[in-house]
FITORLO-111335 format. One record per residue (C-alpha): residue number from 1; chain; x, y, z. Coordinates in Angstrom, 2 decimals. Example, Ala and Ser with C-alpha at 12.3 -4.5 7.8 and 13.67 -1.06 7.14 Angstrom:
REM FITORLO-111335
[rec 1, "A", [12.30, -4.50, 7.80]] [rec 2, "A", [13.67, -1.06, 7.14]] 
***
This chain:
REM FITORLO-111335
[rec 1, "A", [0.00, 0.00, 0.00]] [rec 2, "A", [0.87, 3.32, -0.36]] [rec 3, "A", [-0.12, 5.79, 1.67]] [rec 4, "A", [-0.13, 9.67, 1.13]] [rec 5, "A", [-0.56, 12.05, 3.76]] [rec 6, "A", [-2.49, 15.20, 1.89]] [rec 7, "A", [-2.86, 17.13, 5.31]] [rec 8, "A", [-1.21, 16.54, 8.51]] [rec 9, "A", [-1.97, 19.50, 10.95]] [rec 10, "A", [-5.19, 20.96, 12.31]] [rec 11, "A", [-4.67, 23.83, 11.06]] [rec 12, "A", [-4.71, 25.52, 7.26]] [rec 13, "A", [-2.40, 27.70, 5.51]] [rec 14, "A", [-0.33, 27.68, 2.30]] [rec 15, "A", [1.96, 25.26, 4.25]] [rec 16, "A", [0.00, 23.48, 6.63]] [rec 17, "A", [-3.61, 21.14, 5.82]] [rec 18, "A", [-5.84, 19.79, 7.37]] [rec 19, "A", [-6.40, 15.79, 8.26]] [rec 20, "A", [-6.42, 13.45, 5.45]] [rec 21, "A", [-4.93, 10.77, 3.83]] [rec 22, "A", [-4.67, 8.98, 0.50]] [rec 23, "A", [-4.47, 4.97, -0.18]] [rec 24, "A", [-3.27, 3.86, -3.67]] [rec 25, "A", [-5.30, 7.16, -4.96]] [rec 26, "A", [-8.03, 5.14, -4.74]] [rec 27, "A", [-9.45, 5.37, -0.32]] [rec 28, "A", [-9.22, 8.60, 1.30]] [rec 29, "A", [-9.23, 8.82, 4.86]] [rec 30, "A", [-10.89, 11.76, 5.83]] [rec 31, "A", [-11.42, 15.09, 4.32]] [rec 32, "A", [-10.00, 18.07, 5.25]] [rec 33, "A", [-7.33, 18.42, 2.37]] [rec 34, "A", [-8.96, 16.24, -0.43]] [rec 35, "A", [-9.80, 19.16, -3.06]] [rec 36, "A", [-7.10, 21.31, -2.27]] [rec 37, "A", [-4.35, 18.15, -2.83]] [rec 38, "A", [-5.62, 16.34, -5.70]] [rec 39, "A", [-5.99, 17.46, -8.83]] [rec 40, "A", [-9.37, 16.67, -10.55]] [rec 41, "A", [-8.57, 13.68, -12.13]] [rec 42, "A", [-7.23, 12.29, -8.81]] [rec 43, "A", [-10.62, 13.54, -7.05]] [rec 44, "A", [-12.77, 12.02, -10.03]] [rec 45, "A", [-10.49, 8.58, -9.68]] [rec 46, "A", [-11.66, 8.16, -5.85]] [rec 47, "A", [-13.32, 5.13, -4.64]] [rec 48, "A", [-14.96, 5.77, -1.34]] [rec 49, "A", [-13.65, 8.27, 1.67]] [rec 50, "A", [-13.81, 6.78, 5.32]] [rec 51, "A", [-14.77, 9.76, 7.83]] [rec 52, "A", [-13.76, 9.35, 11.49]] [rec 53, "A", [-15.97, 12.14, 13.22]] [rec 54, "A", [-17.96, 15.51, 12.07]] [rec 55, "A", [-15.25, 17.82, 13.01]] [rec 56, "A", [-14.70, 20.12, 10.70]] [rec 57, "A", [-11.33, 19.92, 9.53]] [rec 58, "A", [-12.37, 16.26, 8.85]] [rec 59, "A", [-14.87, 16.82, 6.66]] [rec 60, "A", [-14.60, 20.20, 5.05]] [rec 61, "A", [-14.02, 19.28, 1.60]] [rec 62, "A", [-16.88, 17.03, 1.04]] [rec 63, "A", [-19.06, 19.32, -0.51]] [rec 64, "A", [-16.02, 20.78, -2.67]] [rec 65, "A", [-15.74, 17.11, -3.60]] [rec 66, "A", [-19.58, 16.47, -4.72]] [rec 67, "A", [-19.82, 19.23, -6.94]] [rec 68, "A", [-16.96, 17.92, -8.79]] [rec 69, "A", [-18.37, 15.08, -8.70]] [rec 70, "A", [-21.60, 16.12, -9.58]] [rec 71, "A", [-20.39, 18.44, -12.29]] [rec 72, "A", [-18.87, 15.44, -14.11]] [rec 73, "A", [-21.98, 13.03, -13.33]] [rec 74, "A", [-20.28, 10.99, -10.46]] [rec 75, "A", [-21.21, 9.43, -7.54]] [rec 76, "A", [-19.03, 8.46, -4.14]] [rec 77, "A", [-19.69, 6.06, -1.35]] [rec 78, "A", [-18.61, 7.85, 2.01]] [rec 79, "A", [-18.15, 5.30, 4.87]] [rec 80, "A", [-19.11, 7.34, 8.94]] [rec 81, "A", [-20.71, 6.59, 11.94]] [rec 82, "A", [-24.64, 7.28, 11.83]] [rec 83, "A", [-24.59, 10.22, 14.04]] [rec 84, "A", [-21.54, 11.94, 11.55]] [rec 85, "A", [-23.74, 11.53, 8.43]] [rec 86, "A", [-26.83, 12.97, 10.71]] [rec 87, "A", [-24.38, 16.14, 11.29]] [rec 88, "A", [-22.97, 16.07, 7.54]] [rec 89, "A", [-26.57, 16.26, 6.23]] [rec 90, "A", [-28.34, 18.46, 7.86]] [rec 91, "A", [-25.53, 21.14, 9.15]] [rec 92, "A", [-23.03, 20.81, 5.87]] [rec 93, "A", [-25.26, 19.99, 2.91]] [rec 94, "A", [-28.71, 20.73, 4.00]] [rec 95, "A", [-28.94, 23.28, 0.66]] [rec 96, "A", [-28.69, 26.43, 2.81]] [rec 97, "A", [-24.87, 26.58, 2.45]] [rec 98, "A", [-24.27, 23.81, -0.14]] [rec 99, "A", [-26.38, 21.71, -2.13]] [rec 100, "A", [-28.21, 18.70, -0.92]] [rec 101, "A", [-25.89, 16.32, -2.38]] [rec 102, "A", [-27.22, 13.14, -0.25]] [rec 103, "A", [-30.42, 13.96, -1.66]] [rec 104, "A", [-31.69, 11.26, -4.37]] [rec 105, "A", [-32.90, 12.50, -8.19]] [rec 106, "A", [-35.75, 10.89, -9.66]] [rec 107, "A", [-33.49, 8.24, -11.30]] [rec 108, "A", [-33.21, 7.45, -7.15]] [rec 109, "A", [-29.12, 8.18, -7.04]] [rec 110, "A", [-27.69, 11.02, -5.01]] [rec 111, "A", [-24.09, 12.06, -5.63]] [rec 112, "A", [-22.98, 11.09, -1.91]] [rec 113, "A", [-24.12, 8.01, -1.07]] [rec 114, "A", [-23.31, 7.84, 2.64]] [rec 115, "A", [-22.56, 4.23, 3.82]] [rec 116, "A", [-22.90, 3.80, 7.64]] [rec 117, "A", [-20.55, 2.09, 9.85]] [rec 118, "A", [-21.02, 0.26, 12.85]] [rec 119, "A", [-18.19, -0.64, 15.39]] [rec 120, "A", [-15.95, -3.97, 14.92]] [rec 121, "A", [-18.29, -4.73, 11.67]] [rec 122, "A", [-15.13, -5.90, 9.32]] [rec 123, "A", [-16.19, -4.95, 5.70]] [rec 124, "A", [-15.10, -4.78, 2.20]] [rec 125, "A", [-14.38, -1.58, 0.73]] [rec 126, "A", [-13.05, -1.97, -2.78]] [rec 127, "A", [-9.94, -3.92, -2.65]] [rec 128, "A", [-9.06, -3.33, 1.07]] [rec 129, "A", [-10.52, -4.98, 4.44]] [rec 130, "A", [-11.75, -1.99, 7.08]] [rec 131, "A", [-12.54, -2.59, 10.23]] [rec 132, "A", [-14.24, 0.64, 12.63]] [rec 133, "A", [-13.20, 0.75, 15.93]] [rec 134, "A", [-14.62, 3.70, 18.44]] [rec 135, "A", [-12.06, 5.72, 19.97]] [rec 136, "A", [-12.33, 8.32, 22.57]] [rec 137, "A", [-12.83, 11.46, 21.50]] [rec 138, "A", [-14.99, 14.27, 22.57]] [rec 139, "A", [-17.31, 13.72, 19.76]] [rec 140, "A", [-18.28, 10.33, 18.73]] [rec 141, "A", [-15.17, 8.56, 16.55]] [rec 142, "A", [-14.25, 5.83, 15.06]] [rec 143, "A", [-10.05, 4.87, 13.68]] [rec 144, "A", [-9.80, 3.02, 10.97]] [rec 145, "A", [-7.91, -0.48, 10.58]] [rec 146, "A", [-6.99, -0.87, 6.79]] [rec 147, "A", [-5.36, -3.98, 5.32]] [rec 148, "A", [-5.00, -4.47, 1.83]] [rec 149, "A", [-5.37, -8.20, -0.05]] [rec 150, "A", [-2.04, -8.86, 0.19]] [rec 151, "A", [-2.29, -8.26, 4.31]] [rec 152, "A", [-0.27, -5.31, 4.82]] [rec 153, "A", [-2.18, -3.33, 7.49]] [rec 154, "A", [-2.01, 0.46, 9.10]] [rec 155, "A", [-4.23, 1.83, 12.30]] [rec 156, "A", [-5.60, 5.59, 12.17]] [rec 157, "A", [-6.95, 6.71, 14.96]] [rec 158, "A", [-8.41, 10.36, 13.03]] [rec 159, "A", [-8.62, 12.23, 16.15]] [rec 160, "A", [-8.50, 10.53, 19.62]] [rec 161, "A", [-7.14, 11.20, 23.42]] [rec 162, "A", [-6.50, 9.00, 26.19]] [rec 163, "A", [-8.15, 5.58, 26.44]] [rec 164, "A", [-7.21, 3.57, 23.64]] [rec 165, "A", [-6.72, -0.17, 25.47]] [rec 166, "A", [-10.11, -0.82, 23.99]] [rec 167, "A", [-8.57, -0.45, 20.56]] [rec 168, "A", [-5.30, -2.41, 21.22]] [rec 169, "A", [-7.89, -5.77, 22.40]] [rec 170, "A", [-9.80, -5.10, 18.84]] [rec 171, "A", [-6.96, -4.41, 16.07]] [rec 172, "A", [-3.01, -5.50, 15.23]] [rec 173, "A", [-1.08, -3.44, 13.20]] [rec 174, "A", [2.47, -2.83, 13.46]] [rec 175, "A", [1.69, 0.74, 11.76]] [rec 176, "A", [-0.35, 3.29, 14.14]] [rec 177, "A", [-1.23, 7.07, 12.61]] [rec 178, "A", [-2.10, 8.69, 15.41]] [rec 179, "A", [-3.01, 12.16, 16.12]] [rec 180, "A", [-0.25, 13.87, 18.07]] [rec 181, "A", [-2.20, 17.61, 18.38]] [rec 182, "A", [0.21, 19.71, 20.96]] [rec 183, "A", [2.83, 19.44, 23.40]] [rec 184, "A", [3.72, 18.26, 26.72]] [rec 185, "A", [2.76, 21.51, 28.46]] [rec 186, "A", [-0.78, 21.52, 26.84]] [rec 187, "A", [-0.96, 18.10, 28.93]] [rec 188, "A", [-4.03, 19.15, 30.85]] [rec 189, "A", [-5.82, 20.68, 27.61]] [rec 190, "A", [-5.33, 17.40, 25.76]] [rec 191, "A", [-6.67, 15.37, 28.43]] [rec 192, "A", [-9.50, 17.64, 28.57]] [rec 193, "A", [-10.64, 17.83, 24.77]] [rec 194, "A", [-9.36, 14.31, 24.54]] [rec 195, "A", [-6.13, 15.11, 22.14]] [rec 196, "A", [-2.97, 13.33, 22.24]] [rec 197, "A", [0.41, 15.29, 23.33]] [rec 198, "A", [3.62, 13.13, 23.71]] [rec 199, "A", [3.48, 12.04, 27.29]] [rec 200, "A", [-0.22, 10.92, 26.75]] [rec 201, "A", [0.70, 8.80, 23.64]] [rec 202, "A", [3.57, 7.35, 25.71]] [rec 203, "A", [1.01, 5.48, 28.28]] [rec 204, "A", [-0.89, 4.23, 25.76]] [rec 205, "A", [2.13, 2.68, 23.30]] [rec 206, "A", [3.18, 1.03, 27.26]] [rec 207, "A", [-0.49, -0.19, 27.34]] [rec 208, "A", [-0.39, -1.53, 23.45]] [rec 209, "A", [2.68, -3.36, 24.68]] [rec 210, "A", [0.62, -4.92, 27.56]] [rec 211, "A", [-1.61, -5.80, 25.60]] [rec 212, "A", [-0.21, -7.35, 22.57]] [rec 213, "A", [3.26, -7.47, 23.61]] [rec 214, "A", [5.27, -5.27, 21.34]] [rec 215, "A", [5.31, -1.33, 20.25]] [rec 216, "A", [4.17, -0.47, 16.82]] [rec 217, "A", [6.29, 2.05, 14.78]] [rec 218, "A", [3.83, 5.35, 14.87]] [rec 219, "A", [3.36, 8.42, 12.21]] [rec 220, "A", [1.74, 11.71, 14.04]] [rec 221, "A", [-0.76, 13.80, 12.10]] [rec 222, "A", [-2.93, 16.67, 13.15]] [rec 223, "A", [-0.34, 18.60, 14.83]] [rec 224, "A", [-0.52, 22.09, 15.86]] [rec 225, "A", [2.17, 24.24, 13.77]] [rec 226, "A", [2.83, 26.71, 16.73]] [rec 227, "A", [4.31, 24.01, 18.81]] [rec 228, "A", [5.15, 21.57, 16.59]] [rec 229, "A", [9.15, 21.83, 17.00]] [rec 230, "A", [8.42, 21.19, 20.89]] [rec 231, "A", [6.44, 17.91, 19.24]] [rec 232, "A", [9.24, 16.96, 17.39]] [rec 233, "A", [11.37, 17.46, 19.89]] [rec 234, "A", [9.12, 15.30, 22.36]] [rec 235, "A", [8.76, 12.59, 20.24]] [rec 236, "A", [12.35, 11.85, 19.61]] [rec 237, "A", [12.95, 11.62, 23.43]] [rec 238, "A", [10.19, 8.74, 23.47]] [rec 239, "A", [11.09, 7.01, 20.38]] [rec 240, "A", [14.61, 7.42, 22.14]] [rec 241, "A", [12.95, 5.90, 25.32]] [rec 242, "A", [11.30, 2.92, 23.65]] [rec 243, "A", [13.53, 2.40, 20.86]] [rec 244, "A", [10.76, 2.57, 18.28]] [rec 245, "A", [10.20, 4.79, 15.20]] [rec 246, "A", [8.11, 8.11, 15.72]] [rec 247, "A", [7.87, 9.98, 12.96]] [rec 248, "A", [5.64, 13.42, 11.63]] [rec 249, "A", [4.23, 13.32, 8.92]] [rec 250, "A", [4.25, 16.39, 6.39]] [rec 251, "A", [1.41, 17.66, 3.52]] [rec 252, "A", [2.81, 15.07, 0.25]] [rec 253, "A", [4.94, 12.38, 2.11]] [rec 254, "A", [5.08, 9.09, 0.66]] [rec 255, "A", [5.16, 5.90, 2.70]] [rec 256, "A", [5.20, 2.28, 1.36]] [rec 257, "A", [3.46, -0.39, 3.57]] 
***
């Protein structure tokens, strides 16, 4: 598999997008920097985007999507939790701000045809195996476990704070993207709006090694610009400490699992 990371902050500017990622240009994995990073043959060549949660920097460029979709008389499958597609439809495309796009024509299609998850419910989503697993968050969320025919397998988390033993019982993956939002100081305000920071994704790679009994290399994604040499930083001294790879990702890196 290869994966491409199109955002990997939670914030946008002309350097920094928002979360998403790209599987074989065919599965995107959320949608915060889907229009602005593919071009519209890449958009157009899309075969179904997994949301985690209705935050908006997960989900902003769906409607940019469907009309680009709908101007070239396409459809997409988009894979969420019920309560996500609730707050897709009737807050983001409810026609007062964009068009209806879930809404159905008389030949009965719509040009988003939203696909609802449900927890641990392993499914087929073209040629890759996805299983849903909740994660805490202070909306709900799901992370996504992807594994491709050949068995090569990742874990994204999307957005997600302390708490994730559940997870580690429910998925294996020696490949975690993980949101790693803000420093060590902003402890208490990640704990709070249940966000990672370095020390907080330290106790839960210990409890993934109770668990299953060995670290997984991890990529970090949605991290705050402002702080994110004190990140880098950070996550050095843990990789350091558990002899595992940490890495950041960056908008257009290239990974081959």
């Amino acid at each position: 598999m290869n994966i491409r990371f199109l955002g990997a902050h939670n914030t946008e500017s002309r350097d920094t997008g928002l979360s998403g990622l790209l599987i074989d240009n065919a599965l995107a994995l959320d949608a915060g920097g889907l229009t602005s990073s593919l071009t519209l043959t890449e958009q157009l060549g899309l075969k179904a985007v997994l949301i985690t949660h209705q935050h908006y920097d997960h989900i902003k460029d769906l409607p940019l999507l469907a009309m680009n979709r709908s101007l070239n008389n396409s459809t997409l499958d988009v894979y969420c939790l019920a309560g996500t597609g609730e707050a897709i439809s009737k807050c983001l495309m409810d026609g007062t701000i964009y068009p209806e796009f879930l809404k159905k024509n008389k030949e009965g299609k719509s040009v988003i045809n939203m696909c609802i998850v449900k927890p641990y419910l392993r499914m087929q989503v073209d040629n890759y195996f996805i299983v849903p697993v909740p994660v805490p968050h202070s909306v709900p969320a799901v992370g996504y476990r992807v594994t491709a025919v050949g068995g090569n397998s990742f874990f994204y988390t999307g957005d997600t704070g302390p708490g994730l033993a559940d997870c580690w019982e429910r998925v294996s993956s020696k490949l975690l993207i993980t949101e790693v939002t803000a420093s060590d100081k902003y402890v208490t305000f990640c704990r709070d709006t249940e966000h990672m920071c370095p020390c907080l994704l330290k106790e839960e790679l210990l409890s993934h090694l109770n668990v299953k009994g060995y670290l997984p290399n991890v990529i970090a994604v949605h991290m705050n610009h402002a702080v994110q040499e004190d990140i880098k930083s950070e996550l050095k001294a843990l990789a350091d400490e558990l002899d595992i790879t940490i890495t950041m990702a960056f908008e257009g890196k290239h990974i081959e699992i």
